[in-house]
C-alpha positions as CSV (number, residue, x, y, z in Angstrom):
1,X,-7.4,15.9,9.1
2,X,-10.1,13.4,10.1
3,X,-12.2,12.4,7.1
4,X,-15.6,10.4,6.8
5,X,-14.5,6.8,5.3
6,X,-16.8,7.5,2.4
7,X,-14.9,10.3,1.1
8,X,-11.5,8.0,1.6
9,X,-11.0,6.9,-2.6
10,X,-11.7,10.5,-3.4
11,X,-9.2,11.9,-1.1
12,X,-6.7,9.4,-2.5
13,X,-7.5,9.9,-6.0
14,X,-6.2,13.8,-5.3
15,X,-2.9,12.5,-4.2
16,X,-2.2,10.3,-7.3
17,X,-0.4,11.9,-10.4
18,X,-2.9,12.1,-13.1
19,X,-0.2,11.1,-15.4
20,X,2.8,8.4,-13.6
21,X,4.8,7.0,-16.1
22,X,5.3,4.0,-13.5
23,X,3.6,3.0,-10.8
24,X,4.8,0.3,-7.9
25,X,1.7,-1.4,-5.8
26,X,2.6,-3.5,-3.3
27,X,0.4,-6.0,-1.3
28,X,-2.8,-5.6,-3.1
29,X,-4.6,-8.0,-2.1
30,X,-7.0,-10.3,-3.9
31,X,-10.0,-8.9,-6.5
32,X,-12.5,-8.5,-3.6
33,X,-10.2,-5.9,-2.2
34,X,-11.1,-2.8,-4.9
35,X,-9.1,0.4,-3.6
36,X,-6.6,-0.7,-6.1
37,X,-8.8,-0.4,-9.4
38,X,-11.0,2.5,-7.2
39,X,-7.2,4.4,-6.9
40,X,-5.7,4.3,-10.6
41,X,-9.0,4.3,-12.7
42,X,-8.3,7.5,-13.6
43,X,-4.4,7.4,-14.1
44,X,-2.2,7.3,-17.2
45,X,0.7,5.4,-16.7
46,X,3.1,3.6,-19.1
47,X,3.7,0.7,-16.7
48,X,2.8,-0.8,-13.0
49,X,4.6,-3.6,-11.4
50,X,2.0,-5.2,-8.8
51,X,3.8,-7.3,-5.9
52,X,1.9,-9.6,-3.4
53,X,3.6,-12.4,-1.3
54,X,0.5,-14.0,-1.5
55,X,0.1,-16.0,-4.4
56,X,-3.9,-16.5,-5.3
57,X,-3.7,-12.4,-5.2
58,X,-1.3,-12.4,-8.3
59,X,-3.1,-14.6,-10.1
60,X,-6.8,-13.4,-9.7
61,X,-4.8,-10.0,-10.3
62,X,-3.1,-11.3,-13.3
63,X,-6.0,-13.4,-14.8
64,X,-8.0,-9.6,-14.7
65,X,-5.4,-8.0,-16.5
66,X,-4.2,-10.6,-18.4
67,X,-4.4,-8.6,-22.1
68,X,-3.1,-5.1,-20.7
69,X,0.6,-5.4,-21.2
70,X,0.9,-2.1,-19.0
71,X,1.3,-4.7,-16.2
72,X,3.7,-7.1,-14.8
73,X,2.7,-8.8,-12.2
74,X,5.2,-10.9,-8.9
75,X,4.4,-13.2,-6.6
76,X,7.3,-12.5,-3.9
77,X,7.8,-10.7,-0.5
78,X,8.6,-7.0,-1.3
79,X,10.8,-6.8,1.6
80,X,12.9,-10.0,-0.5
81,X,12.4,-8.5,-4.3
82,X,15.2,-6.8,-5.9
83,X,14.1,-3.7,-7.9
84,X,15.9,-2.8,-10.3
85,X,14.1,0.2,-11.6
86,X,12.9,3.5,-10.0
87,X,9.3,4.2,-9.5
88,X,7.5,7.7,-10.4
89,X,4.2,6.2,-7.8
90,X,4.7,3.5,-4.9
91,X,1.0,2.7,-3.2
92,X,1.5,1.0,-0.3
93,X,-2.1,0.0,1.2
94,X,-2.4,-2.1,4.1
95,X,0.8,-3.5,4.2
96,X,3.6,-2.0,6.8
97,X,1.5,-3.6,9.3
98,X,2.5,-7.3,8.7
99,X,5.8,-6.4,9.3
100,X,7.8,-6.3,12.1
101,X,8.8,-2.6,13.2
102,X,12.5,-3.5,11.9
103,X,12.0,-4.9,9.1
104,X,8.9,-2.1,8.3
105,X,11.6,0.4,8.5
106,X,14.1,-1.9,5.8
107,X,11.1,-2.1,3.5
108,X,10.5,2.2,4.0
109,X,14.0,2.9,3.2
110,X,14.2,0.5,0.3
111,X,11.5,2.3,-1.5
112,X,12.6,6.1,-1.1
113,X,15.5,4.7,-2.5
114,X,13.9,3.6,-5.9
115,X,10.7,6.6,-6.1
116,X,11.3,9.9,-8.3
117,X,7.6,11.2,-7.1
118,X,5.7,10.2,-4.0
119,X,5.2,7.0,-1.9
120,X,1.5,6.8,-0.9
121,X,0.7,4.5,2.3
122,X,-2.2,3.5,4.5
123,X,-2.0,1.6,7.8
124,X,-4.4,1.2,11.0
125,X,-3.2,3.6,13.3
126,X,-5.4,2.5,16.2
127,X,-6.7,-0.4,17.5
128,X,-9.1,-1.4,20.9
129,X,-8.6,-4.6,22.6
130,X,-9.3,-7.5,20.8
131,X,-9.2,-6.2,17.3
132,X,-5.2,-7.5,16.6
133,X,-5.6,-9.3,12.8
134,X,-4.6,-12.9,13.1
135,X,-3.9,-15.1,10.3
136,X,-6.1,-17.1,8.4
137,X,-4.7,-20.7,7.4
138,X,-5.1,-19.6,3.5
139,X,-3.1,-16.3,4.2
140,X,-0.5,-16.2,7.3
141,X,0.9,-13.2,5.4
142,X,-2.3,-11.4,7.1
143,X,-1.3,-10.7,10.5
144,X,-0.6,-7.8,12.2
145,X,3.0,-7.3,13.8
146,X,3.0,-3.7,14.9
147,X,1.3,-0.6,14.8
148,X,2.7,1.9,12.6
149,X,1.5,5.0,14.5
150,X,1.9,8.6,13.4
151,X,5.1,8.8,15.7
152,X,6.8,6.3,14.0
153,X,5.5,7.6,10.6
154,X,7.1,11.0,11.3
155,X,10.0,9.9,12.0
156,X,10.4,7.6,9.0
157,X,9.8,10.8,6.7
158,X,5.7,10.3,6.4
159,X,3.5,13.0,6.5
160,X,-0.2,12.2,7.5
161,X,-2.6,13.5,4.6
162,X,-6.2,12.2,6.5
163,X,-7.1,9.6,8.9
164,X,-10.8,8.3,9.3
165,X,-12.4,5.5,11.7
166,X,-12.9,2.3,10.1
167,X,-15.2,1.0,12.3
168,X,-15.2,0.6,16.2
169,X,-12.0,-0.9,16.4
170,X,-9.9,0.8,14.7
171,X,-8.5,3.4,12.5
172,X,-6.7,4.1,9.7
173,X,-4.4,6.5,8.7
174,X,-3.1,7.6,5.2
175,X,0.4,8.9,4.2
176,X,2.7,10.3,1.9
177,X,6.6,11.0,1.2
178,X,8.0,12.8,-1.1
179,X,11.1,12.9,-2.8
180,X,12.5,16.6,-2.4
């Protein structure tokens, strides 16, 4: 289903459990970046554990937060952490894509393995010449390494919920897996 981008946070918002007793977000990014807040606004949960690799996003996260004890907050690569608790919501936005394909397909296996509910991801699906993300000095974690198209979605267990066009290079794409 192809969506406008304006109607992309309310589209999400469907998807989330009204009530999660925990939540896993991984990668999401610094303060200016507000899907994260946009997303769970409207969620109960007990507890969310909110991993970035890059370390000014954890603590502009954490410095926002710093007096709701709902959160804990990690500065490490998710592909490196070691859970050691299941997750009722994993939101994964923006992220499979500064991964290579290999190690994107580690990282989607390691978290079916610790969700009871649904894994919810986003990822450009599309992109015309020239509009490859490069790293920035302040953040090599910011490149792209490979294009998670639907294909390889599907065949990792994702089902596509809605794509829309970010602007005139590319696209995005949203997913979601369920446990069954």
């Amino acid at each position: 289903m192809q969506i406008n981008k304006k109607d992309r946070i309310p589209t999400i918002k469907q998807l989330i459990p009204t009530k999660s007793r925990s939540i896993l977000d991984i990668g999401p990014g610094g303060l200016k970046n507000t899907i994260h807040e946009q997303m769970f606004n409207d969620v109960e949960f007990e507890e969310m554990l909110v991993i970035d690799i890059h370390q000014p996003n954890i603590l502009e996260r954490k410095q926002k937060y710093i007096d709701d004890s709902r959160y804990t907050f990690i500065n490490e690569d998710a592909f490196k952490y070691k859970f050691n608790k299941k997750y009722d919501t994993i939101t994964i936005i923006h992220v499979i894509e500064h991964f290579e394909e290999k190690k994107a397909i580690k990282l989607l296996n390691k978290l079916k393995k610790i969700c009871t509910g649904k894994i919810l991801l986003e990822t450009p699906d599309q992109f015309e010449d020239g509009a490859q993300v490069v790293a920035e000095e302040e953040n090599i974690h910011q490149e792209h390494l490979f294009l998670a198209d639907e294909k390889f979605m599907n065949e990792n267990g994702f089902t596509r919920i809605f794509s829309y066009q970010q602007n005139h290079l590319y696209s995005n794409s949203f997913y979601s897996w369920e446990v069954k």
